[in-house]
PABA-552563 format. One record per residue (C-alpha): x, y, z; residue in three letters. Coordinates in Angstrom, 1 decimal, padded with zeros to 4 digits, m for minus. Each point is the difference from the previous one (the first is absolute). Example, Ala and Ser with C-alpha at 12.3 -4.5 7.8 and 13.67 -1.06 7.14 Angstrom:
BEGIN
DONU      X      Y      Z   r
DONU  012.3 m004.5  007.8 ALA
DONU  001.4  003.4 m000.7 SER
This chain:
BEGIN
DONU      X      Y      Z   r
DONU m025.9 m018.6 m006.1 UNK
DONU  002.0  002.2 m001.7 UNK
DONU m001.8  003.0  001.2 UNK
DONU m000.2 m001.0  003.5 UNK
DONU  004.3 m000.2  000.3 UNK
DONU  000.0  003.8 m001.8 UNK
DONU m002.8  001.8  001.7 UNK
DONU  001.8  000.3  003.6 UNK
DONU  003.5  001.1 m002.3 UNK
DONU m002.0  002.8 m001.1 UNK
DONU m001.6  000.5  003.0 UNK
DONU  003.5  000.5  001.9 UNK
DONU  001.6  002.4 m002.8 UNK
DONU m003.0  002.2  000.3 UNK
DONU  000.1 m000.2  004.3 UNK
DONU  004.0  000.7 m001.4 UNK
DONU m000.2  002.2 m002.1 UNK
DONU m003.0  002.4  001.6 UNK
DONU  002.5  000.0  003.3 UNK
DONU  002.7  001.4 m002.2 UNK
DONU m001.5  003.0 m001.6 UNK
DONU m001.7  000.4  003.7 UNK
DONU  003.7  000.3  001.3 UNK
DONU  001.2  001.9 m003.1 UNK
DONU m002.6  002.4  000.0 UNK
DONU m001.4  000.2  003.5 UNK
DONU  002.7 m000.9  002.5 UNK
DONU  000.6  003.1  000.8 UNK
DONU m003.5  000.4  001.1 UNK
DONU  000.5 m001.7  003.1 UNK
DONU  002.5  001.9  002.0 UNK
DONU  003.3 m000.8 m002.0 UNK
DONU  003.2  001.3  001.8 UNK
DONU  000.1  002.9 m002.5 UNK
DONU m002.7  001.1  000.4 UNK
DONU  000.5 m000.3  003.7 UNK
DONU  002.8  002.1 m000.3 UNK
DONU m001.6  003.2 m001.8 UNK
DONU m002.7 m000.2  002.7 UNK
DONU  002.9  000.1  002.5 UNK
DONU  001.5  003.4 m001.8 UNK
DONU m003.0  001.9  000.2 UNK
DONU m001.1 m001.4  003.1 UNK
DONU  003.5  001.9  001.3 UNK
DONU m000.8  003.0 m001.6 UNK
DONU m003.5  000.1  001.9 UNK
DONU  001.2 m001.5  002.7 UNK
DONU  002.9  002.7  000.3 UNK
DONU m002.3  003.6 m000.7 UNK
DONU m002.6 m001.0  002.4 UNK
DONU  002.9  000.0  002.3 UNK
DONU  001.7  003.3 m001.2 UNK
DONU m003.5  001.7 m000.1 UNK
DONU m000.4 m000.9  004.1 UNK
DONU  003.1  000.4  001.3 UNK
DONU  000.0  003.4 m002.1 UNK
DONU m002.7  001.0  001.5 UNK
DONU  000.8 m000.8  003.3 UNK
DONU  003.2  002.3  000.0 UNK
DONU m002.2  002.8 m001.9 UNK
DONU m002.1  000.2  003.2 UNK
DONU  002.7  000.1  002.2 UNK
DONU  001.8  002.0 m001.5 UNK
DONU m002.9  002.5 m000.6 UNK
DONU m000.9  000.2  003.8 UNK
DONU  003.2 m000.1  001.8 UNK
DONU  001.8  002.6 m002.3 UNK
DONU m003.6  002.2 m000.1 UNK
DONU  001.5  002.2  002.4 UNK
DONU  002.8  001.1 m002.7 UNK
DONU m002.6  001.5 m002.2 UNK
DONU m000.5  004.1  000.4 UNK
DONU m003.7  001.9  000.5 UNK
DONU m002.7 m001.2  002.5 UNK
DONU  000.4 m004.1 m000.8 UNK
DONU  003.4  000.4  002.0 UNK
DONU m001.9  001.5  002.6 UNK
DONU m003.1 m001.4  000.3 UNK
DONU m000.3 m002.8 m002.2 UNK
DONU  002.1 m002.4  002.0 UNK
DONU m002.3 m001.7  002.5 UNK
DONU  002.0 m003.1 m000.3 UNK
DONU  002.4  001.9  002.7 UNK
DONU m002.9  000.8  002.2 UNK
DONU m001.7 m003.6  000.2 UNK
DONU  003.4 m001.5  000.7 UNK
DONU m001.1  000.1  004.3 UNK
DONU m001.4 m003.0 m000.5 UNK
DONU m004.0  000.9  000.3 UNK
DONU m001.2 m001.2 m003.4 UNK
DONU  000.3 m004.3 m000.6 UNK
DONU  002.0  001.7 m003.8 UNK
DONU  000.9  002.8 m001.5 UNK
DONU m000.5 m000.6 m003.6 UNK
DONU m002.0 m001.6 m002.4 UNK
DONU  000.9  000.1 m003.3 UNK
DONU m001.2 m001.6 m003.7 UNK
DONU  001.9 m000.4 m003.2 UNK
DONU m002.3 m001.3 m003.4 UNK
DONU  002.1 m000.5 m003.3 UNK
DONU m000.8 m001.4 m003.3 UNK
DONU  003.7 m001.3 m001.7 UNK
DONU  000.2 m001.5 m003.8 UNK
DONU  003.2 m002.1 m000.3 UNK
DONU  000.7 m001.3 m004.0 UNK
DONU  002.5 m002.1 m001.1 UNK
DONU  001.9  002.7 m002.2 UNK
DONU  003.6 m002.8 m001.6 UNK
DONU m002.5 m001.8 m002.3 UNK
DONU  001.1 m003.1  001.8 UNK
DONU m002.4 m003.8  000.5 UNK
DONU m000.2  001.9  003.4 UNK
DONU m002.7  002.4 m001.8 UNK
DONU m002.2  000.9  002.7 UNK
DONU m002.9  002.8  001.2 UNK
DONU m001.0  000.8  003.6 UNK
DONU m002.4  002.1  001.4 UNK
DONU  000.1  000.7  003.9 UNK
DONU m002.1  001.8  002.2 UNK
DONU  001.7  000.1  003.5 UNK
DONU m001.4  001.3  003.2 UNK
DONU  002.3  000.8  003.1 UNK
DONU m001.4  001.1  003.3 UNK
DONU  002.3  000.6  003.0 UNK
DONU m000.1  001.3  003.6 UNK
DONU  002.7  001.4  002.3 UNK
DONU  001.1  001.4  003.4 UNK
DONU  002.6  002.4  001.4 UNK
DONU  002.0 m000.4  003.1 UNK
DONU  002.2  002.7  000.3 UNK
DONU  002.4 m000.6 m002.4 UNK
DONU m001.1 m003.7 m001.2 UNK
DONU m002.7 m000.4 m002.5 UNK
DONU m001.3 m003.4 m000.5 UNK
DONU m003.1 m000.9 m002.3 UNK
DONU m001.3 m002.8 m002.2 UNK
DONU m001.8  000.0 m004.0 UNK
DONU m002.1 m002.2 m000.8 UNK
DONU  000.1 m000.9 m004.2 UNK
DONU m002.6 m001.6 m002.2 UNK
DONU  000.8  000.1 m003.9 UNK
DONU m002.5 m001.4 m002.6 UNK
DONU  002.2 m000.7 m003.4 UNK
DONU m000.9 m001.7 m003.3 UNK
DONU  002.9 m001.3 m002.1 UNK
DONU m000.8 m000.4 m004.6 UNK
DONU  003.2 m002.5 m000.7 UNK
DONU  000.0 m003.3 m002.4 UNK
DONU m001.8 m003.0  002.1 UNK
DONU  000.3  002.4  003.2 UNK
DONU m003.2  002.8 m000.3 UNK
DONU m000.5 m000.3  004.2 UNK
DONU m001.4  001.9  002.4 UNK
DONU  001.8  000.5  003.8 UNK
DONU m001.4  001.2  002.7 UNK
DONU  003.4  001.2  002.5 UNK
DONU  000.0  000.8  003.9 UNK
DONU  003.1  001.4  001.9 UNK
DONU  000.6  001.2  003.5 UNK
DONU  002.9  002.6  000.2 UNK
DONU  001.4  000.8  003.8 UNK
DONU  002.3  002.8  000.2 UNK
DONU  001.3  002.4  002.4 UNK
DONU  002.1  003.4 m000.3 UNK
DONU  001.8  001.4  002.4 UNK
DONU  001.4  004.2 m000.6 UNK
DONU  003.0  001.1  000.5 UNK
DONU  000.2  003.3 m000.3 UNK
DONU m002.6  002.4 m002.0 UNK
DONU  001.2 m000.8 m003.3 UNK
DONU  000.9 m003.7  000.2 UNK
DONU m001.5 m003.5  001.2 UNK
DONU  000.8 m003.6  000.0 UNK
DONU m003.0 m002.4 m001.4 UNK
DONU m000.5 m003.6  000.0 UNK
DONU m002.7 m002.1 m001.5 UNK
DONU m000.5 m003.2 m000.7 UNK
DONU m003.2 m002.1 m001.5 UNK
DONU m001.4 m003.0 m001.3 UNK
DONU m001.8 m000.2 m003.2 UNK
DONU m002.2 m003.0 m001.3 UNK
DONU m001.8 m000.4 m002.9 UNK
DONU m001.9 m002.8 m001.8 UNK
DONU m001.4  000.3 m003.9 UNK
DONU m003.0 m001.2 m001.8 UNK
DONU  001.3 m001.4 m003.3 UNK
DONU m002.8  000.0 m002.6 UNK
DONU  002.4 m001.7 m002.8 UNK
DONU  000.1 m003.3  001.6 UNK
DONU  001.4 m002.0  003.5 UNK
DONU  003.0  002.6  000.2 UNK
DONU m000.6  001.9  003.4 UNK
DONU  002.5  001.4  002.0 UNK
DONU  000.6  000.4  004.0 UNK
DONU  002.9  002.9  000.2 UNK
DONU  001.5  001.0  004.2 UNK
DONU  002.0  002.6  000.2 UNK
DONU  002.4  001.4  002.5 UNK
DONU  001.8  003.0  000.6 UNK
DONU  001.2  002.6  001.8 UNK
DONU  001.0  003.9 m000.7 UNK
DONU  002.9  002.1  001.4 UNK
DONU m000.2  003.8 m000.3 UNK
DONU  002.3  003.5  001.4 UNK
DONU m002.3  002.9 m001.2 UNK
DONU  000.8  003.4 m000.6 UNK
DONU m001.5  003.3 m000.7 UNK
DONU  000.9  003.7 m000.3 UNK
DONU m002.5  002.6 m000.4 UNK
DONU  001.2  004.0 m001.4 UNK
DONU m003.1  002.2 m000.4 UNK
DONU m002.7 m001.4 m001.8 UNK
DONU  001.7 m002.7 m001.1 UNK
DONU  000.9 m003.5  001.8 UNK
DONU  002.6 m002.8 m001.3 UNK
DONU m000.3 m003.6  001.5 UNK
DONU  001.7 m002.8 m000.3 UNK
DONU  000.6 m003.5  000.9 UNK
DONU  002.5 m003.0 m000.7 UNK
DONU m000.1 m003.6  001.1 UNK
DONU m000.6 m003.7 m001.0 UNK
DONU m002.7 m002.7 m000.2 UNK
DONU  000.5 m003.3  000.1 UNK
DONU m002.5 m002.3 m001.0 UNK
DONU m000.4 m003.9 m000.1 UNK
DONU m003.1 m001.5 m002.7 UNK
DONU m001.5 m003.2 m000.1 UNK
DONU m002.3 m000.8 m003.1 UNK
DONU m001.9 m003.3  000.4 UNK
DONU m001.6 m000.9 m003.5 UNK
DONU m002.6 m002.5 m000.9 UNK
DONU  001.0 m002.7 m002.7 UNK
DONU  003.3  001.9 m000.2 UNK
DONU  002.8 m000.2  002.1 UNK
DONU  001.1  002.5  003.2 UNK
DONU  002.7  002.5 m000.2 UNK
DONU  001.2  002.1  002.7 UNK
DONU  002.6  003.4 m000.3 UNK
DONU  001.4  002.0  002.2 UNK
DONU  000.9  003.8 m000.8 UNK
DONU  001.6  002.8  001.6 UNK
DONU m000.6  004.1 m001.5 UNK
DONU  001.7  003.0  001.0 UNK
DONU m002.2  002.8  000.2 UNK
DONU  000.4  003.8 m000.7 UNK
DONU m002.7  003.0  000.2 UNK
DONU m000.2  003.1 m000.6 UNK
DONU m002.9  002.5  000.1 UNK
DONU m000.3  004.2 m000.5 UNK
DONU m003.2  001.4  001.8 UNK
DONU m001.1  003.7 m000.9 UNK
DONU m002.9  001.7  002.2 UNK
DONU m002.4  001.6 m002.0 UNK
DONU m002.0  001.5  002.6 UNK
DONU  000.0 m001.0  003.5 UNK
DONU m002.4 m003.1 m000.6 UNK
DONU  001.5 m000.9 m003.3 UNK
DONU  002.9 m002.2 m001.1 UNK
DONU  001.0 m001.2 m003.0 UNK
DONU  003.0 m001.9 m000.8 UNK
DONU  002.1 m002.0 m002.1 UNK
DONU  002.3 m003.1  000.8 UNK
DONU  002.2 m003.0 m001.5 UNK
DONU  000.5 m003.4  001.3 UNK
DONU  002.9 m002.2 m000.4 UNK
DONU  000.2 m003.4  000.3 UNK
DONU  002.7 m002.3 m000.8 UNK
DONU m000.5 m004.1  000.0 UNK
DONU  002.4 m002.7  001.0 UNK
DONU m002.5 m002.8 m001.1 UNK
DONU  000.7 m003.3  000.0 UNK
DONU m000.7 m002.3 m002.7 UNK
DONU m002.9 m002.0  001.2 UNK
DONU  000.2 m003.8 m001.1 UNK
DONU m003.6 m001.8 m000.4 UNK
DONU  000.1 m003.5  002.1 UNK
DONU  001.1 m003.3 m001.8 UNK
DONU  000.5  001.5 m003.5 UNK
DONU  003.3  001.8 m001.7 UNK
DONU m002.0  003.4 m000.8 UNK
DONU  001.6  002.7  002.1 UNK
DONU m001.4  003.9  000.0 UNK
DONU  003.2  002.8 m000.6 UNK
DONU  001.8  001.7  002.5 UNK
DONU m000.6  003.7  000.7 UNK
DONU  002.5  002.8  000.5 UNK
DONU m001.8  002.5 m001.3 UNK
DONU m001.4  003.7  001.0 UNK
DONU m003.0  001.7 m000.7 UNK
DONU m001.3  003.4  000.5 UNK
DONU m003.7  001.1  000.6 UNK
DONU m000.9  003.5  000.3 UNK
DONU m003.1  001.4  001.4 UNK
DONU m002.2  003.5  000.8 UNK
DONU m002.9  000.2  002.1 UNK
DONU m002.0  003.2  002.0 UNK
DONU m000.6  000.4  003.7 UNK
DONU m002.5  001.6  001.2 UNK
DONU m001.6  000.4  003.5 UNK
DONU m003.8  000.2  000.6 UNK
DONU  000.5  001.1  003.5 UNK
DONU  002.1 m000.2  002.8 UNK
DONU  001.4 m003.9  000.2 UNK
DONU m002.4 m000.8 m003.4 UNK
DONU  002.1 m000.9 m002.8 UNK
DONU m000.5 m001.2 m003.5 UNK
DONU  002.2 m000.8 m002.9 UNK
DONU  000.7 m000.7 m003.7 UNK
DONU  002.5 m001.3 m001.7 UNK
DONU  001.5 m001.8 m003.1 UNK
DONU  003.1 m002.7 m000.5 UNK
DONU  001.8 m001.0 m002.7 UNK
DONU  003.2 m001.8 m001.0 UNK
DONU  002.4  001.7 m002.3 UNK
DONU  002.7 m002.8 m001.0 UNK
DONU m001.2 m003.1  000.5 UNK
DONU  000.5 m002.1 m002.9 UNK
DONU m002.2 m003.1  000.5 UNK
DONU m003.1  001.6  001.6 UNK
DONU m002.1  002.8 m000.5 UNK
DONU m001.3  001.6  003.8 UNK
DONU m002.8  002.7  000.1 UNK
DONU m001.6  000.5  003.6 UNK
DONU m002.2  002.7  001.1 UNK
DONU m001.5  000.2  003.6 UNK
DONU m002.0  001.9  002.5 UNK
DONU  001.0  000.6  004.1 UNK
DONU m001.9  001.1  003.2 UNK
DONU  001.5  000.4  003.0 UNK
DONU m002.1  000.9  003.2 UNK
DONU  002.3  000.9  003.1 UNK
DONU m002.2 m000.6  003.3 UNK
């Protein structure tokens, strides 16, 4: 009889005990606000370069064709077809492709610690009336993130609208603005994530050409909304506005080749982002950063183009940021 009152005692201080060292030692297995918030950090940082690389790109293009006329040799006379299709008789007037690889590394030593490899595709058409350009790119990004309970894989889409319109033959006034989903593949666990993004891009470009050599320019501001939607973790949403300044030197070679060097600086007012029903709360941003860049032009034949180019930060303190990349642009 004896035996019979102890055995369920022992019973419930094992069920007791084996629930404690499960909590103690595996909680965090199972999508603990913590961890939810180091999965928000880097989600930002991946979230926010994807976004940098596009919109980049975007004002590249534009600013390669509508200040193409600056340059000296035969491409200022002959290699601007852009011009010449703007009468209307072609459905667009450029087609153009951007393919970059980017490694982003946590670089503070924080829990944050994080790796992510993307490999971002950005394809984009356009048409001239007059003075108006107005196109739209098209973005799919494949990235795979190595971080403590978060080694995912996402798969991104974004449409980007924008639309330029010239002012004179050294300066134009852009606009974009996109949308930017992307869902993830957790392979730690129930942790996926569901992140919408919204923003839109302000830009007065600038360029002055002297010889060989051509100086652009540009200066604006994106602002940018993010919701992050996590599995077994709670939401958290930020808002975030960045002043933008650019500045890039372009030295002709020969008439079909350009190469160039450029810097890129960003500065953040980042809110801190809060994560739904618990106390955590990310840090505010104020900060700047500065990327600098080189690349070559060169042109196959008239309104063929292809490009290299490399990207790197310089004085970022919590990531690391090497990009390199490959354009074509086809004017029709």
């Amino acid at each position: 009889m004896k035996l019979k009152r102890t055995l369920p005692l022992a019973m419930i201080m094992m069920v007791s005990g084996a629930a404690q060292a499960t909590d103690a030692c595996c909680g965090s297995l199972f999508g603990d606000d913590e961890h939810g918030f180091d999965r928000v950090e880097s989600e930002r940082n991946r979230s926010n370069q994807i976004v940098r690389q596009t919109n980049f790109q975007v004002s590249q293009h534009l600013a390669s064709m509508i200040f193409q006329p600056l340059s000296t040799g035969t491409l200022a006379n002959s290699g601007n077809k852009m011009a010449a299709s703007s009468d209307g008789s072609s459905i667009i007037d450029s087609l153009w492709n951007s393919s970059t690889y980017t490694h982003l590394k946590d670089d503070d030593g924080s829990r944050t610690d994080y790796s992510t490899d993307l490999y971002q595709f950005v394809t984009g058409v356009d048409k001239q009336f007059g003075d108006f350009y107005v196109g739209s790119a098209l973005t799919y990004v494949y990235g795979n993130t190595q971080q403590p309970l978060n080694d995912n894989n996402t798969n991104t889409v974004a449409i980007t609208p924008y639309a330029a319109y010239k002012l004179t033959d050294w300066a134009f006034f852009s606009l974009l603005g996109s949308y930017n989903y992307t869902g993830s593949d957790n392979n730690d666990g129930p942790f996926d994530f569901d992140t919408h993004q919204f923003l839109t891009e302000v830009n007065l470009n600038g360029a002055y050409s002297v010889g060989a050599f051509t100086l652009k320019g540009r200066g604006g501001f994106r602002y940018n909304h993010t919701y992050i939607s996590m599995l077994n973790s709670a939401d958290s949403d930020y808002d975030e506005l960045t002043w933008i300044g650019d500045v890039q030197m372009d030295f002709k070679v020969i008439d079909n080749l350009t190469v160039y060097t450029g810097a890129l600086y960003e500065y953040k007012d980042q809110e801190s982002f809060s994560l739904a029903s618990t106390s955590l709360n990310g840090t505010e941003i104020h900060d700047g950063v500065v990327y600098i860049r080189g690349g070559v032009d060169y042109q196959v034949r008239p309104g063929l183009y292809l490009g290299v180019t490399g990207f790197t930060d310089v004085n970022d303190d919590d990531n690391n940021l090497y990009n390199v990349g490959m354009n074509v642009r086809l004017d029709l």
